[in-house]
FISE-422372 format. One record per residue (C-alpha): z, x, y; residue number from 0; residue in three letters. Coordinates in Angstrom, 3 decimals, always signed. Each point is the difference from the previous one (the first is absolute). Layout:
          Z          X          Y   num   residu
          Z          X          Y   NUM      ALA
...
//
This chain:
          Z          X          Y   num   residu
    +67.623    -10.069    +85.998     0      UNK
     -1.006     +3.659     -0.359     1      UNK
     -2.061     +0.919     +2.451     2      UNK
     -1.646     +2.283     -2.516     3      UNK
     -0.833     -2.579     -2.966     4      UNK
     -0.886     -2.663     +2.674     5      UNK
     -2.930     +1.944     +1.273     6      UNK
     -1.248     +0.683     -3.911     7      UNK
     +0.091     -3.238     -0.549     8      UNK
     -1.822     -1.722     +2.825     9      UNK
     -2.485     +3.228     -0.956    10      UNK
     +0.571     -2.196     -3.564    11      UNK
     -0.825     -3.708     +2.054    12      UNK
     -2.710     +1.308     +1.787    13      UNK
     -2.260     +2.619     -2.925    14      UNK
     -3.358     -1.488     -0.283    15      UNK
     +0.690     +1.106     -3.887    16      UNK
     +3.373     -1.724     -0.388    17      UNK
     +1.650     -0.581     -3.557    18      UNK
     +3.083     -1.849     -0.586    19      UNK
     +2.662     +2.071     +0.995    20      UNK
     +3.113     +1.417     -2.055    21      UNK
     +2.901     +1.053     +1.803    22      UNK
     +2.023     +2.391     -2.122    23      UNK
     +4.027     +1.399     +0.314    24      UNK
     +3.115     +0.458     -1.339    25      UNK
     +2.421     -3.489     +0.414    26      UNK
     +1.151     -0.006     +3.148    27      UNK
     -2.283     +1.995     +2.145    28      UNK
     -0.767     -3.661     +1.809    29      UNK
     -3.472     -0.683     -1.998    30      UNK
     +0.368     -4.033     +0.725    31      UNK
     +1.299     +0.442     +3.558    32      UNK
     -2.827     +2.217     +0.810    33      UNK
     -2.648     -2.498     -1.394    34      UNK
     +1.291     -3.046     +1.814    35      UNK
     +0.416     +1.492     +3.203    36      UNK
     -3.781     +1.083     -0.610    37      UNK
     -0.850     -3.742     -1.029    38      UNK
     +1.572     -1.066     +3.146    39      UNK
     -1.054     +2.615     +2.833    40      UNK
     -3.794     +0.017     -1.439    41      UNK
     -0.616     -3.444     -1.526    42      UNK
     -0.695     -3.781     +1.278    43      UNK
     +1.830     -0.504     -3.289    44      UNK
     +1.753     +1.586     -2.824    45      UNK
     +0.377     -1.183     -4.010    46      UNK
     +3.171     +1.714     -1.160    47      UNK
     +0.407     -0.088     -4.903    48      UNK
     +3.253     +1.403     -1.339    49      UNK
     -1.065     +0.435     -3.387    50      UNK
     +3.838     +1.166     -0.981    51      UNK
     +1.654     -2.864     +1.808    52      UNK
     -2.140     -2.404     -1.383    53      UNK
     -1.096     +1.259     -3.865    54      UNK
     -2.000     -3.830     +0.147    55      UNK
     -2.610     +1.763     +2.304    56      UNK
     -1.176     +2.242     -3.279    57      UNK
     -1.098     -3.677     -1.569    58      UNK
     -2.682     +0.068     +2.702    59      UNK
     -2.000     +3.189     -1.392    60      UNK
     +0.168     -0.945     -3.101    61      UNK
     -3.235     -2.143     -0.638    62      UNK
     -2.122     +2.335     +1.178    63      UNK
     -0.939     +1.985     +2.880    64      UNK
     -1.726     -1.711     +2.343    65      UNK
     +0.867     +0.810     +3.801    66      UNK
     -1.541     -3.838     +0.973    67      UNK
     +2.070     -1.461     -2.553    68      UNK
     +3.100     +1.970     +0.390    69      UNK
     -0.265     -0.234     +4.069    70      UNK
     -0.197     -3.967     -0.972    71      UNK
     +2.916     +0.112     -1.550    72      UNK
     +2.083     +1.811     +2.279    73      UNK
     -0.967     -2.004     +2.747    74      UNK
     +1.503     -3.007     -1.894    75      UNK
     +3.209     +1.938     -1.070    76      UNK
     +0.736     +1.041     +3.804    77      UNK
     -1.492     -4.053     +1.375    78      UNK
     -2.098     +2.123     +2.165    79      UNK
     -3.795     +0.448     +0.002    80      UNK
     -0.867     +3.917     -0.494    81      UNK
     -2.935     +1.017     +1.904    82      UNK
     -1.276     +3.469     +0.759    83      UNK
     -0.572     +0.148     +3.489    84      UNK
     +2.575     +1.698     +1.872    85      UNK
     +2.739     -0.378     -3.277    86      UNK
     +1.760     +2.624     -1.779    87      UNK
     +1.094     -0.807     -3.752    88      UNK
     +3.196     +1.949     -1.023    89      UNK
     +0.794     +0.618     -3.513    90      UNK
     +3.533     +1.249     -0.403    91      UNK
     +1.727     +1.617     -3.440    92      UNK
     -3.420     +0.334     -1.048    93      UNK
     +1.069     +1.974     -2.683    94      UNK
     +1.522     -3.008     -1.778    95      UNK
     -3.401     -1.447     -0.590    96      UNK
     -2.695     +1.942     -2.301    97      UNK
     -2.223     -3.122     +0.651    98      UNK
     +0.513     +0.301     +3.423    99      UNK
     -0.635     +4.026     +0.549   100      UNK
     -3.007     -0.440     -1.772   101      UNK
     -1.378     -2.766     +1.978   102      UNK
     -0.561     +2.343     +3.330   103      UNK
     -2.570     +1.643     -2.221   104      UNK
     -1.852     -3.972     +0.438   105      UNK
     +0.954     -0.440     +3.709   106      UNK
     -1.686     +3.442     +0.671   107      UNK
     -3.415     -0.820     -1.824   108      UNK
     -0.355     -3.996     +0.566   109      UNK
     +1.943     -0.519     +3.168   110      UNK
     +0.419     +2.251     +2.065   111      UNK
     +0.296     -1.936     +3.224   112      UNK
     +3.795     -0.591     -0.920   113      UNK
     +1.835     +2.549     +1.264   114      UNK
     +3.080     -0.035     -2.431   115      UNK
     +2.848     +3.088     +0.141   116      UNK
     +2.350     +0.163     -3.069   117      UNK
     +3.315     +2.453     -0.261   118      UNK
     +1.809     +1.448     -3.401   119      UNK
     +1.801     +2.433     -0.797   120      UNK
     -1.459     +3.519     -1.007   121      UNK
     +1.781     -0.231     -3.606   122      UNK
     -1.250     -3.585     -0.538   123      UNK
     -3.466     +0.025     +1.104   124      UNK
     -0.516     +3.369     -2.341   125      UNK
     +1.544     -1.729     -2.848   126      UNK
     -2.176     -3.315     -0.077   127      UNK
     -1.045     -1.600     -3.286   128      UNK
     -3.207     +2.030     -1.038   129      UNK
     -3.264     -0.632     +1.436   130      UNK
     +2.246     -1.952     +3.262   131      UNK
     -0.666     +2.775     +2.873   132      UNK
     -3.088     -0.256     +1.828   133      UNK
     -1.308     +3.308     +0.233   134      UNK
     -2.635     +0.529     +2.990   135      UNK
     +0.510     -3.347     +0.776   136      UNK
     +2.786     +0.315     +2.321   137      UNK
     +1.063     +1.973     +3.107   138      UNK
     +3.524     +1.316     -0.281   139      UNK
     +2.402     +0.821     +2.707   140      UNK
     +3.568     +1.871     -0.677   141      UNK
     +2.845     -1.134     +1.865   142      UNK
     +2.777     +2.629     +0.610   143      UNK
     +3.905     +0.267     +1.578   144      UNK
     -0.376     +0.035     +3.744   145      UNK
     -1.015     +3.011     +1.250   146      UNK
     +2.366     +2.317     +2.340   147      UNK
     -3.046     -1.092     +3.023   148      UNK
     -0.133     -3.647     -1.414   149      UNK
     +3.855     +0.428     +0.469   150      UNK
     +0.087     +0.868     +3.326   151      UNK
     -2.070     -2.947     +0.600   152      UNK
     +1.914     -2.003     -1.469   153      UNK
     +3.409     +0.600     +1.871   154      UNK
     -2.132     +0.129     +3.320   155      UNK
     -0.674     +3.533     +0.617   156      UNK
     -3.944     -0.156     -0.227   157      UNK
     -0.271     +2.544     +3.187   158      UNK
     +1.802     +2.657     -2.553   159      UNK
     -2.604     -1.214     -2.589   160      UNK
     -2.959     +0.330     +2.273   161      UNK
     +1.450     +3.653     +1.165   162      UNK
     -0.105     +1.013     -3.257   163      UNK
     -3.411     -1.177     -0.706   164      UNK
     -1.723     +1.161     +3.143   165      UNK
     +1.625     +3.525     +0.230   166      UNK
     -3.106     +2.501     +0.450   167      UNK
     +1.214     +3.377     -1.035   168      UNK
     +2.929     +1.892     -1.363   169      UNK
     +1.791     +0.269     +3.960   170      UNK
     +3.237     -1.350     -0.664   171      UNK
     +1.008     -3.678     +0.522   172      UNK
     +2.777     -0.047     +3.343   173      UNK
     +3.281     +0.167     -1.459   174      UNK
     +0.923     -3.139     +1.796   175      UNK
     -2.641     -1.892     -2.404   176      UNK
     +0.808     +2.907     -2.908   177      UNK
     +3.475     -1.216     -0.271   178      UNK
     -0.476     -3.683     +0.016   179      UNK
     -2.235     +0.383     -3.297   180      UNK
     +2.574     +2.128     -1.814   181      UNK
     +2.260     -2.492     +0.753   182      UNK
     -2.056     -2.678     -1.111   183      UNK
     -1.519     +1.931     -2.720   184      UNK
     +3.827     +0.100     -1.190   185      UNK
     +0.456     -3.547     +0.070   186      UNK
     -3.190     -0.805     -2.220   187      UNK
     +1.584     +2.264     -2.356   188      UNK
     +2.976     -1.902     -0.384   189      UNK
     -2.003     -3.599     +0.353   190      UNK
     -3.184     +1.119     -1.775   191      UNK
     -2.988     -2.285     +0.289   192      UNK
     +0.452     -2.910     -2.423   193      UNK
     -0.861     -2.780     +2.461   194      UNK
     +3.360     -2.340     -0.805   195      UNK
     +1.778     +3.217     +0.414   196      UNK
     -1.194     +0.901     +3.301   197      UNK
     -0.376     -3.705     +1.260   198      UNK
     +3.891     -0.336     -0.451   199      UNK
     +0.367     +2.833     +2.242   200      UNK
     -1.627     -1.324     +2.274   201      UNK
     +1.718     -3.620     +0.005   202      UNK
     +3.397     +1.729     -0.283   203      UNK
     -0.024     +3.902     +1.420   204      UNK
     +1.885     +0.729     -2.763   205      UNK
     -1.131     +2.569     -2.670   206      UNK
     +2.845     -1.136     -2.611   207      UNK
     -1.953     -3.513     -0.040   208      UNK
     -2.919     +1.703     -0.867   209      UNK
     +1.462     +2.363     -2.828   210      UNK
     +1.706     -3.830     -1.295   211      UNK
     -4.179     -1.115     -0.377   212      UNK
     -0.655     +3.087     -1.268   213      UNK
     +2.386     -0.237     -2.828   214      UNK
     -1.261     -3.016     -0.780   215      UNK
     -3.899     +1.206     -0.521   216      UNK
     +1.237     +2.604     -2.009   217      UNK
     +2.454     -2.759     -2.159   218      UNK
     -4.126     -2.066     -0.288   219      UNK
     -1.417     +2.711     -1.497   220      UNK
     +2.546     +0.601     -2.782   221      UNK
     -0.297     -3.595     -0.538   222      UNK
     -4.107     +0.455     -0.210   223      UNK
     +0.719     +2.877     -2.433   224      UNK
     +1.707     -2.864     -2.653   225      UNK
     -2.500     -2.266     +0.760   226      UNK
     -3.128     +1.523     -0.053   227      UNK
     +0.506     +3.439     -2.172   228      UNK
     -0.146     +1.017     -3.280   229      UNK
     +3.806     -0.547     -1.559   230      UNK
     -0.699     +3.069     -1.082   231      UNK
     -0.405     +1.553     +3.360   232      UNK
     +2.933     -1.737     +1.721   233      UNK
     +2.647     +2.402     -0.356   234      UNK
     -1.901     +3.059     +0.486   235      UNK
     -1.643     -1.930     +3.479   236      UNK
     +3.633     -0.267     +1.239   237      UNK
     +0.938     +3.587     -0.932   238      UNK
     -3.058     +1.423     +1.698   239      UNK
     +0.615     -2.163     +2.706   240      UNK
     +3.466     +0.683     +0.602   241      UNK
     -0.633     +3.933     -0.428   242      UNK
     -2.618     +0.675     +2.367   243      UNK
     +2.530     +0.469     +3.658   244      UNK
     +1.712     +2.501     -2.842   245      UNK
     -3.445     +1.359     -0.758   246      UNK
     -1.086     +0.377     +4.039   247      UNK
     +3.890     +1.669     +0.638   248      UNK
     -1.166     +3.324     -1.865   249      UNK
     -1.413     +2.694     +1.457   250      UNK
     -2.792     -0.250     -2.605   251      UNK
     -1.414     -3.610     +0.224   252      UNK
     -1.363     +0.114     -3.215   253      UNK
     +0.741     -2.408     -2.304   254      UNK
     +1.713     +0.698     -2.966   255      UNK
     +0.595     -2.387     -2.482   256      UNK
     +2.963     +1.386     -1.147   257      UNK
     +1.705     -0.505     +2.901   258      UNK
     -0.336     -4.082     -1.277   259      UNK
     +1.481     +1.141     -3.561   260      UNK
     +0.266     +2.671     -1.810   261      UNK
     -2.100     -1.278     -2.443   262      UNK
     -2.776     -1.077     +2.159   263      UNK
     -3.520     +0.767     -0.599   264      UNK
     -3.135     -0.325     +1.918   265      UNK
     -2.017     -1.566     -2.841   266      UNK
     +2.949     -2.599     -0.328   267      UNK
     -0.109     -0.841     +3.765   268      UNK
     -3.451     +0.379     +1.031   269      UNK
     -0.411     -3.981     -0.684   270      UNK
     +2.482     -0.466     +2.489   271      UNK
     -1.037     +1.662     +2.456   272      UNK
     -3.351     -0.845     +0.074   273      UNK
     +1.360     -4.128     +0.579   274      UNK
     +1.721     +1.385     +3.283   275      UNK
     -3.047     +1.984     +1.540   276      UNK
     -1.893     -3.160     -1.104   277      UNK
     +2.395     -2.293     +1.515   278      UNK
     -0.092     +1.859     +3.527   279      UNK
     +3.882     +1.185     -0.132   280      UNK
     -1.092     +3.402     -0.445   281      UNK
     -2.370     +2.918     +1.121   282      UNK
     -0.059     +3.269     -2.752   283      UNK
     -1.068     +3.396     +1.979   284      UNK
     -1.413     +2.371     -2.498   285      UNK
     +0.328     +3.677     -0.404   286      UNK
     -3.141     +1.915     +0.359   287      UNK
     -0.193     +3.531     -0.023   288      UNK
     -3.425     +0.970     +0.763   289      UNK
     -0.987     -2.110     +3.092   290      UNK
     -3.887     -0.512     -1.049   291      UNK
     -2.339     -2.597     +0.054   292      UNK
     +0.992     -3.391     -1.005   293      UNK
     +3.423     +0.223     +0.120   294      UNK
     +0.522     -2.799     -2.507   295      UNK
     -2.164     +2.739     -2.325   296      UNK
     +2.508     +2.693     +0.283   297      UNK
     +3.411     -1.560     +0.610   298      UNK
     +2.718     +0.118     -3.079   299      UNK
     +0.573     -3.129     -1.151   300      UNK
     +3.429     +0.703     -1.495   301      UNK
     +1.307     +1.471     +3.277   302      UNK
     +0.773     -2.308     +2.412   303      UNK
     +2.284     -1.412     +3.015   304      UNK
     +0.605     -3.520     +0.229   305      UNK
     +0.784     -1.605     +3.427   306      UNK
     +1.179     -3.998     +0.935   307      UNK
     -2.838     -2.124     +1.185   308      UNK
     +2.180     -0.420     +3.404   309      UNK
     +2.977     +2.771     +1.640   310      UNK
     +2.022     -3.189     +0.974   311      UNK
     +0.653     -0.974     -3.532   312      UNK
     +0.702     +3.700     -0.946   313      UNK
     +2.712     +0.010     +2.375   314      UNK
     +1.192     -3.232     -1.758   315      UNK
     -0.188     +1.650     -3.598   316      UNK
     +1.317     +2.724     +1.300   317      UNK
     +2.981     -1.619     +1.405   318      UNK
     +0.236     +1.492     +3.416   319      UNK
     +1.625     -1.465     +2.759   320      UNK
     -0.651     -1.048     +3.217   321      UNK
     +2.341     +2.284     +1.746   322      UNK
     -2.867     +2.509     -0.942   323      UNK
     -2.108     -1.623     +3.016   324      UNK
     +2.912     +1.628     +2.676   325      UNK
     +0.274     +3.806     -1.486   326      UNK
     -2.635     +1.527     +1.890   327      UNK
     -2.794     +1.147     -2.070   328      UNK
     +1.698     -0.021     -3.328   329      UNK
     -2.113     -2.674     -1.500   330      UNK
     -3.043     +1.874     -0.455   331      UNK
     +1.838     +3.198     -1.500   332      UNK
     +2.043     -2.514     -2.618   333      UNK
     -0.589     +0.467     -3.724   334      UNK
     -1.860     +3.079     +0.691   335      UNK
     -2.377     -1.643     +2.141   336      UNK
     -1.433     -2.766     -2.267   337      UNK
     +0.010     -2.662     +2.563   338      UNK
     -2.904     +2.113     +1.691   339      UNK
     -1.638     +1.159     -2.796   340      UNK
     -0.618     -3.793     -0.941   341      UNK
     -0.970     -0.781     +3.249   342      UNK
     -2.527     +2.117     -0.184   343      UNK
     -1.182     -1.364     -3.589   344      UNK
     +0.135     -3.482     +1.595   345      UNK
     -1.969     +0.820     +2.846   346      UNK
     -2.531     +1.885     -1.282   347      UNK
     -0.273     -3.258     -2.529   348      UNK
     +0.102     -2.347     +2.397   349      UNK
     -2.490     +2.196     +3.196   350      UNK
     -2.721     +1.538     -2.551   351      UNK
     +0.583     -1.739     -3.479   352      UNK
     +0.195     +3.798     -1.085   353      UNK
     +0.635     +0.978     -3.485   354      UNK
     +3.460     +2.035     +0.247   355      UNK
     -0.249     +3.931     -1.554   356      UNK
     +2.641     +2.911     +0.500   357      UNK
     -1.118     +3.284     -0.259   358      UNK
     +2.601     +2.539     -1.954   359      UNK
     -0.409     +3.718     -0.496   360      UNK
     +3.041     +0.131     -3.105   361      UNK
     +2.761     +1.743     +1.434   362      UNK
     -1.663     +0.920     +3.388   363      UNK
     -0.897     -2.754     +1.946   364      UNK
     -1.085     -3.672     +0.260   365      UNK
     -1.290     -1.541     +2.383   366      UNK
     +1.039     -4.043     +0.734   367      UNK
     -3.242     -1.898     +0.845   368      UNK
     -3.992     +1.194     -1.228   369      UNK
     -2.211     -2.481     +1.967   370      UNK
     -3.875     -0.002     -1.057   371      UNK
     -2.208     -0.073     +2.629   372      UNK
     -3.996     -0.235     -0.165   373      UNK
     -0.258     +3.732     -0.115   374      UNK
     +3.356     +1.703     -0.269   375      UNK
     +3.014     -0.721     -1.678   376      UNK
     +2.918     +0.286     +2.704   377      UNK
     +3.994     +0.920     -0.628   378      UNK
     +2.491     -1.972     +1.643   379      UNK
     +3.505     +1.400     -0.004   380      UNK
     +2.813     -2.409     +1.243   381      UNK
     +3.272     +1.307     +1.469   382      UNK
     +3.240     -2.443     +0.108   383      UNK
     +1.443     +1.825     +3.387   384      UNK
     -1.709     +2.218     +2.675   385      UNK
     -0.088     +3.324     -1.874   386      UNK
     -4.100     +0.074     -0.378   387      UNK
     -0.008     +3.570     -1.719   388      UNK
     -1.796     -0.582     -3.225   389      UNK
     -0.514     +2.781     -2.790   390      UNK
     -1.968     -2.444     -2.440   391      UNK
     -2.664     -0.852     +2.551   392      UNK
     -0.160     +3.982     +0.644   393      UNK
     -0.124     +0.749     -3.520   394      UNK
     -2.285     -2.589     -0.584   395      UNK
     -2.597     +1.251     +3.200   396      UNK
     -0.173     +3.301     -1.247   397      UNK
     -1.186     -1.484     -3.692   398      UNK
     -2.176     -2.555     +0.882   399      UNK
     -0.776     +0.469     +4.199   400      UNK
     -0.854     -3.548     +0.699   401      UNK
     -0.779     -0.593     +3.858   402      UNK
     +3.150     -1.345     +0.977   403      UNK
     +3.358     -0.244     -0.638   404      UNK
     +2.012     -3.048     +0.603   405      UNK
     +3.544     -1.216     +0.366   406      UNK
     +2.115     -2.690     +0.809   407      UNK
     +3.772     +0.194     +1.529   408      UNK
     +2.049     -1.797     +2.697   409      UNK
     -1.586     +2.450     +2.489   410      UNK
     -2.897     -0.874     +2.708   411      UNK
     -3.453     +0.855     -0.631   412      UNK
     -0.875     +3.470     -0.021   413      UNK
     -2.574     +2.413     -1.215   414      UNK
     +0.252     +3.603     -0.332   415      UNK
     -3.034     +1.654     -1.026   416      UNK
     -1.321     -1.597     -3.797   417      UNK
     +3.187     -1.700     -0.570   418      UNK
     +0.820     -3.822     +2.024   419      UNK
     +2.684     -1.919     -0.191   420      UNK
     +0.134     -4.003     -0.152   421      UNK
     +3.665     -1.378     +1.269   422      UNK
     +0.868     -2.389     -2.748   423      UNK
     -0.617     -3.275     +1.881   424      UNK
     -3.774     +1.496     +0.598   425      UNK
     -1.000     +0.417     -3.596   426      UNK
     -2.393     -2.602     +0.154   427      UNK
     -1.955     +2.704     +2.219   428      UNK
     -0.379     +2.321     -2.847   429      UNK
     -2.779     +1.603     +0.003   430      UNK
     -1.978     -2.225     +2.183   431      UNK
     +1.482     +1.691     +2.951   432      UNK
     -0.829     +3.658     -1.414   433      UNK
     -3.322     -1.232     -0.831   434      UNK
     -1.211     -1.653     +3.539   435      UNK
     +0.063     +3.532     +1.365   436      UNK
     -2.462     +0.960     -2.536   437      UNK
     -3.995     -0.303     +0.023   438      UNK
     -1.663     -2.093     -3.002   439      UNK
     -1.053     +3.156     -1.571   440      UNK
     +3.496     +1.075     -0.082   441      UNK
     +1.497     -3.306     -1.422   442      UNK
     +2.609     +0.058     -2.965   443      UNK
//
């Protein structure tokens, strides 16, 4: 399990203010694995309701909502007696049950000795029948592609991972250890962190097994697309889809919608794209060109870059080989360096649930990453190679002076003067590092 989601949710088990818990993600992100292996490691016993499996399990809710009376009646569907004590009730496909969504809101004010954890998907749980979602009555927990960290766990490397998270300044990493995590760092780009994906790796040391799995998550989602979208919305889902490794390959990011057709319009599309943010397939970074105060308030909702919920299955829409993983540093340069440039979307998603803003100064400068911190909003350029000379973050210090410059490329950590740079594998350090040199009054 993720050694980051494991610790939120035994925070989750033991909260003296526990709700029933929704676990939310994209398909595939390992929602149901995560939740059993929970049930298993941190209960005497666990209760596990597959409400897409088994559509019968809906017949139970329908009544009414009694927890008593619905606990009754699972315990004589699974021939088991439920009690509370030490027992964790999992309600799986949530989504597929109004009756059941809407019942947490009951567990949470009659019972709340039961300790019961249900997962959906992002798309499904937002479109439940009206009045279904619990508001306030519910704790909710997001469940993301693995991590580059979580991935370096995974394949056994947790001294890198704890290197990386105990580093104490910008001094740079030995190159012994430096090395090893671009290496690595290469390999999750080519694997990503969809846990089948990486798993397979694992079993076989073999990336082309886990670009076969990868295939295959992207071949379920165009499948969910027919089954749970608009018909409407189908074909322009698959031609957004289809066009964003096209869309990353430019040197402006930006999507355009007539790069899908000629014909294409926003207003025609916007539908569309809203059911993939929604669904967890994709992040949108919008353009904002004067970095105030909230970002959200001041970014250009027209303007935007889309980027793939994980950079393994870009490399799979995107076609590119294996043989990739052997030409030196080539894979973070390819396609103009959208591998990294999603990376960085991912991660920032993943580390800080950030919002995702560019900054742009038409025909001057832009400026990859804004990141909005408690009292400063903070630029983040990203570099593909190990050129770090930037002109946007120079043009955009001498508008706006904010009290550091950042960047992330494949070299060490360094910092010269106002400007620090993250290597690529470190991003999960940004700012934190910056900022534990700094005194409370000084805090961005």
């Amino acid at each position: 399990m993720k050694r980051d989601i494991e610790k939120k949710l035994y925070d989750w088990k033991n909260s003296a203010r526990r709700k029933p818990l929704i676990l939310q993600g994209a398909r595939q992100v390992g929602k149901t694995y995560t939740l059993k292996e929970f049930g298993k490691n941190a209960y005497e016993e666990t209760y596990y309701f597959n409400f897409e499996e088994d559509p019968g399990l809906d017949q139970i809710f329908q009544e009414n909502l009694n927890p008593e009376r619905i606990i009754k009646l699972l315990s004589l569907y699974s021939k088991r007696n439920i009690k509370s004590e030490n027992t964790l009730i999992i309600f799986d496909e949530i989504q597929e049950s109004n009756r059941a969504l809407n019942s947490l809101k009951y567990f949470c004010e009659n019972t709340p000795e039961y300790h019961i954890a249900a997962a959906g998907s992002l798309l499904g749980v937002l479109l439940s029948g009206p009045r279904s979602f619990p508001v306030g009555k519910v704790n909710l927990l997001k469940l993301h592609p693995l991590t580059f960290l979580e991935f370096l766990d995974s394949i056994g490397e947790n001294n890198l991972r704890e290197l990386i998270e105990t580093w104490e300044s910008f001094k740079k990493i030995p190159d012994i250890f430096h090395n090893q995590l671009i290496r690595f760092l290469k390999l999750y780009y080519f694997i990503g962190g969809m846990p089948e994906a990486v798993s397979v790796y694992i079993q076989t040391n073999n990336e082309q097994s886990s670009r076969k799995i990868q295939s295959e998550i992207i071949n379920t989602y165009v499948l969910d697309f027919a089954k749970h979208a608009p018909a409407s919305d189908i074909p322009k889902l698959l031609k957004i889809w289809t066009s964003i490794p096209g869309q990353l390959a430019k040197e402006n990011k930006k999507f355009i919608f007539s790069a899908i057709s000629k014909s294409a319009r926003a207003k025609g599309y916007e539908a569309a794209l809203n059911w993939l943010e929604n669904s967890g397939l994709i992040y949108k970074s919008y353009q904002v060109s004067s970095p105030r105060f909230p970002l959200n308030g001041y970014a250009n909702k027209d303007a935007f870059k889309i980027f793939i919920l994980d950079v393994g299955l870009l490399g799979a829409l995107s076609g590119l080989s294996s043989n990739i993983l052997v030409k030196g540093n080539s894979l973070f340069t390819e396609f103009n360096g959208s591998f990294v440039e999603n990376y960085i979307a991912q991660s920032l998603t993943s580390y800080k649930e950030a919002k995702l803003y560019y900054w742009t100064s038409p025909g001057i400068a832009e400026v990859d990453f804004l990141y909005q911190g408690k009292n400063h909003i903070l630029p983040l350029e990203v570099k593909a190679g190990i050129n770090p000379k930037s002109k946007s973050l120079s043009v955009y210090n001498e508008k706006y002076s904010p009290p550091i410059l950042s960047r992330s490329t494949l070299l060490n950590f360094t910092s010269d003067g106002k400007i620090c740079n993250y290597p690529l594998y470190a991003i999960q350090r940004f700012p934190e590092l910056y900022l534990e040199g700094l005194t409370e009054s000084d805090s961005i």
